[in-house]
Backbone as numpy.savetxt, mean C-alpha at the origin, in Angstrom:
# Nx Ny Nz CAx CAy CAz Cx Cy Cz
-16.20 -34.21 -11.30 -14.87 -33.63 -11.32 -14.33 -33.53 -9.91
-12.79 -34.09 -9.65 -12.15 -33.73 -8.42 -11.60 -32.46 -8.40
-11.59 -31.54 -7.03 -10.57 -30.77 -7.35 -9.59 -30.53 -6.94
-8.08 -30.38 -7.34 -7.43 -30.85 -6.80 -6.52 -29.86 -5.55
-5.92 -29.99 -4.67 -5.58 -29.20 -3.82 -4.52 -27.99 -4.26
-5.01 -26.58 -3.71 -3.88 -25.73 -4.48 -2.59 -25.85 -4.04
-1.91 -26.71 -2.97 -1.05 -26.71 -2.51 -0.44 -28.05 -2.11
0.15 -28.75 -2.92 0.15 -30.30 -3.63 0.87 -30.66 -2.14
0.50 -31.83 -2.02 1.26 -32.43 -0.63 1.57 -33.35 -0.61
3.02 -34.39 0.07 3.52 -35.39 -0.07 3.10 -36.27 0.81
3.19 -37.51 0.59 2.72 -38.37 1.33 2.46 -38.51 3.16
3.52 -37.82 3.63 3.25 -37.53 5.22 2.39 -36.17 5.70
1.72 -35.58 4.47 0.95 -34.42 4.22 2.24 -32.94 4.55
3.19 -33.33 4.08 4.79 -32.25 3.94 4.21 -31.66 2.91
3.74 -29.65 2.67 4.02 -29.53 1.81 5.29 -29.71 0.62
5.12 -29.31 -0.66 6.12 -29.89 -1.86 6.90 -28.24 -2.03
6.35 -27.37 -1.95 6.44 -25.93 -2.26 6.99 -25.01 -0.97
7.38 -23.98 -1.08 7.90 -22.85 -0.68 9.04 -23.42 0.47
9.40 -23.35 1.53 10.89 -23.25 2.16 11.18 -24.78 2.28
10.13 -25.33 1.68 10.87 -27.30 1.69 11.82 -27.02 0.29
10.92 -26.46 -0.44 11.84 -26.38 -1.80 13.50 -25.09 -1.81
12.93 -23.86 -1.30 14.26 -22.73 -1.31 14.37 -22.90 0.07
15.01 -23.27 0.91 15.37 -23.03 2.25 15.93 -21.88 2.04
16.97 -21.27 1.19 17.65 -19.97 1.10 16.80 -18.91 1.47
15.49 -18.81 1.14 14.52 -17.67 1.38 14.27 -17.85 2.93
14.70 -18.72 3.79 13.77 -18.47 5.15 14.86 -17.45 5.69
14.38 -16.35 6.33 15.15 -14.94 7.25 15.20 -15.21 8.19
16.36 -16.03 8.44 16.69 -16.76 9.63 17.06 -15.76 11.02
17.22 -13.97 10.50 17.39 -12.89 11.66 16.41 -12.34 11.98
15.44 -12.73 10.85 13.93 -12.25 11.37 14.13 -10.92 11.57
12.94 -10.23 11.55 12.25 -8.63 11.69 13.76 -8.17 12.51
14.26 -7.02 12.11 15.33 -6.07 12.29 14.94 -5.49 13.53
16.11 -5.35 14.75 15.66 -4.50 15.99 15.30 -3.04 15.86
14.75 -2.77 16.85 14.33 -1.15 16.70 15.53 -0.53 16.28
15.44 0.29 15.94 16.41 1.46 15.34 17.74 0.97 14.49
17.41 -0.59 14.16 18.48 -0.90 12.39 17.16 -0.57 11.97
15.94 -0.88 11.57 15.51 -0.44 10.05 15.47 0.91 9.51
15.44 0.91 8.26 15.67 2.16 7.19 14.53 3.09 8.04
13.55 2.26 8.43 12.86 3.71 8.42 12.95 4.49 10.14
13.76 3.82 10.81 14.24 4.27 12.31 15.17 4.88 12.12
16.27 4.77 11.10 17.41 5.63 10.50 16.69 6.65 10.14
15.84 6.65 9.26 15.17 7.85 8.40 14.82 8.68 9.59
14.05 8.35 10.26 13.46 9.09 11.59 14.23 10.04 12.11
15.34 9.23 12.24 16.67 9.94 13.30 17.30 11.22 12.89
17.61 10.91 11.34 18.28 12.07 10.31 17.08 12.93 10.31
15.90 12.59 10.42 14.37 13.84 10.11 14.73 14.84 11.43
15.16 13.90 12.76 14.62 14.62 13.80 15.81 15.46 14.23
16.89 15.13 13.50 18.20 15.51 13.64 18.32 17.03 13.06
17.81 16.99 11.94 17.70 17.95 10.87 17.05 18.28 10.41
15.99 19.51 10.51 14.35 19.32 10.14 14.39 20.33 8.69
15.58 20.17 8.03 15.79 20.79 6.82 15.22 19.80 5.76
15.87 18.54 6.32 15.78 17.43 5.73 14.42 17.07 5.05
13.38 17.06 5.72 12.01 16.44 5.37 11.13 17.54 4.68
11.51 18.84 5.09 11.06 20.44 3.93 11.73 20.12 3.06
13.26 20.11 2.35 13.64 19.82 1.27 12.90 18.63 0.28
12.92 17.49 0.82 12.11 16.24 0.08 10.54 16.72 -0.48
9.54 17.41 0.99 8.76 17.78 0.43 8.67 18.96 -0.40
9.36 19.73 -1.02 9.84 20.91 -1.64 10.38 20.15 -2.98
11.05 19.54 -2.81 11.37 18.90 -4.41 9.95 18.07 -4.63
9.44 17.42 -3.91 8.00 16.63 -4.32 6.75 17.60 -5.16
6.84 18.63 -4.31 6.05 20.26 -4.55 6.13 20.64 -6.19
7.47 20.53 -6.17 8.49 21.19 -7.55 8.55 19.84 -8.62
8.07 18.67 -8.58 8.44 17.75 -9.26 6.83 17.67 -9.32
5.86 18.20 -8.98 4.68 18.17 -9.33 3.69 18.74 -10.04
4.72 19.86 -9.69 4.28 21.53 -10.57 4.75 21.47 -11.51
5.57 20.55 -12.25 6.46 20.62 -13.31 5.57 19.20 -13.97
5.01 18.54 -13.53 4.28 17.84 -13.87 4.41 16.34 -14.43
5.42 15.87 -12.90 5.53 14.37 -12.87 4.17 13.65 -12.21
3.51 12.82 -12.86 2.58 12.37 -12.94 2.62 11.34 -11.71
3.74 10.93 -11.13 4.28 9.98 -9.73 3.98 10.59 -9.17
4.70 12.19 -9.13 4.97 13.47 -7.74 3.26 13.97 -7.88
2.51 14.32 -8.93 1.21 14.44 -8.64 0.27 13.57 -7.93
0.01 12.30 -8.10 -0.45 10.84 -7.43 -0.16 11.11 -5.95
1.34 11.43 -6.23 1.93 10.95 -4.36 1.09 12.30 -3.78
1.09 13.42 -4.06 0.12 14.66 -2.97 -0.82 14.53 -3.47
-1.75 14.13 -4.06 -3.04 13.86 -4.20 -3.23 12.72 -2.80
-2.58 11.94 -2.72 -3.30 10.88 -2.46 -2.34 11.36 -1.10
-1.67 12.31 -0.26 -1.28 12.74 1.12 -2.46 13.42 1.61
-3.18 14.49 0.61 -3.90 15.47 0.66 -5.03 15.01 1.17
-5.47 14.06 -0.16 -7.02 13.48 -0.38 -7.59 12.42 0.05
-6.09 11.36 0.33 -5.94 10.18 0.27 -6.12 9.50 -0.36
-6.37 8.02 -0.13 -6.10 6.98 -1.54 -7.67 6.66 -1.84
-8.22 6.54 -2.82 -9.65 6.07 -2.90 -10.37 5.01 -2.41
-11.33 4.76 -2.32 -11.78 3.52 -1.56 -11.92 2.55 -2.60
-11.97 1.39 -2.03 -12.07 0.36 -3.25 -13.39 -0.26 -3.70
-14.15 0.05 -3.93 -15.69 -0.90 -3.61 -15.39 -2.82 -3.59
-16.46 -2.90 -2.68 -15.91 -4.12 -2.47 -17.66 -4.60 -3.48
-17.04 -6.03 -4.22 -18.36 -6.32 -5.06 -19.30 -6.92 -4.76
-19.40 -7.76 -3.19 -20.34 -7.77 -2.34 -21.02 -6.81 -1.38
-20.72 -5.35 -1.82 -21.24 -4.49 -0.50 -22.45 -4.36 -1.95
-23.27 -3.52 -1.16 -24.78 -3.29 -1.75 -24.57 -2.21 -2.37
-25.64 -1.63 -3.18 -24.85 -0.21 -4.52 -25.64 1.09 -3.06
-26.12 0.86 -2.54 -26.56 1.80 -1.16 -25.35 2.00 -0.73
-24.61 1.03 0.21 -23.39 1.09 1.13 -22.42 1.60 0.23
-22.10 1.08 -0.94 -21.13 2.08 -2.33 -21.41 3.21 -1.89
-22.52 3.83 -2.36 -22.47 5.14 -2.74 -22.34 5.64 -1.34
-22.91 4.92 -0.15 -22.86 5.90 0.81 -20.94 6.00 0.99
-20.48 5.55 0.53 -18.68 5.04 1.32 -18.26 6.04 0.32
-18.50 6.11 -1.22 -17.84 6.64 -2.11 -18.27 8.09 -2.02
-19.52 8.69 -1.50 -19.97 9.88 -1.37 -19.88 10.07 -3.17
-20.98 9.71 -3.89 -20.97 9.42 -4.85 -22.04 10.91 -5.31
-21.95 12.12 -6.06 -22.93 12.75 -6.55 -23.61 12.56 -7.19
-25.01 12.66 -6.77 -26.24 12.46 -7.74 -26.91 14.07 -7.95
-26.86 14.10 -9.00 -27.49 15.54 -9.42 -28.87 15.66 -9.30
-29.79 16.32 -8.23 -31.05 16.53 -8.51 -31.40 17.43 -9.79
-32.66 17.01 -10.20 -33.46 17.24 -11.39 -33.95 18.68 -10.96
-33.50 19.61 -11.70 -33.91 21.32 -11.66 -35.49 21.48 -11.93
-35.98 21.85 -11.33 -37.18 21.95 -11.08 -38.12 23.18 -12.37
-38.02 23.20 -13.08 -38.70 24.40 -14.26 -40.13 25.09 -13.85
């Protein structure tokens, strides 16, 4: 059996796929200067107004206690953070040591 290449190519080895085919998708302004992106705006209004970022987290608080299952996830995972992922080549040793995994010792009678 051949196999064949995941990324089909034309005779001068040109890929066939992605900006040969949509040129429309290439971002010809590229990465936004400091302080246009949303989150350099966001910054500005935080530092401007420090009502601003207590309110958000105050409705997050209140949208959690009320028991949106998003708004719970999102402070769990500020608090606790996000879980680790096991990777399926690490060894079940290196797991448990990463996951801090409980093993219950056997009560002694």
């Amino acid at each position: 059996m051949s196999e064949e290449p995941i990324v089909k190519q034309t005779e001068n080895n040109q890929p066939t796929g992605g900006f040969n085919v949509h040129p429309e998708n290439i971002n010809r302004n590229g990465r936004p200067k400091k302080g246009l992106a949303l989150t350099d705006i966001m910054r500005e209004m935080f530092q401007e107004n420090e009502a601003i970022p207590k309110a958000i987290v105050g409705k997050l608080l209140q949208m959690a206690a009320n028991g949106d299952i998003a708004a719970i996830r999102e402070v769990l995972d500020r608090i606790e953070g996000k879980p680790i992922q096991p990777n399926v080549e690490m060894g079940e040793d290196k797991m448990t040591e990463l996951l801090h995994i409980y093993k219950p010792e056997k009560l002694s009678q």
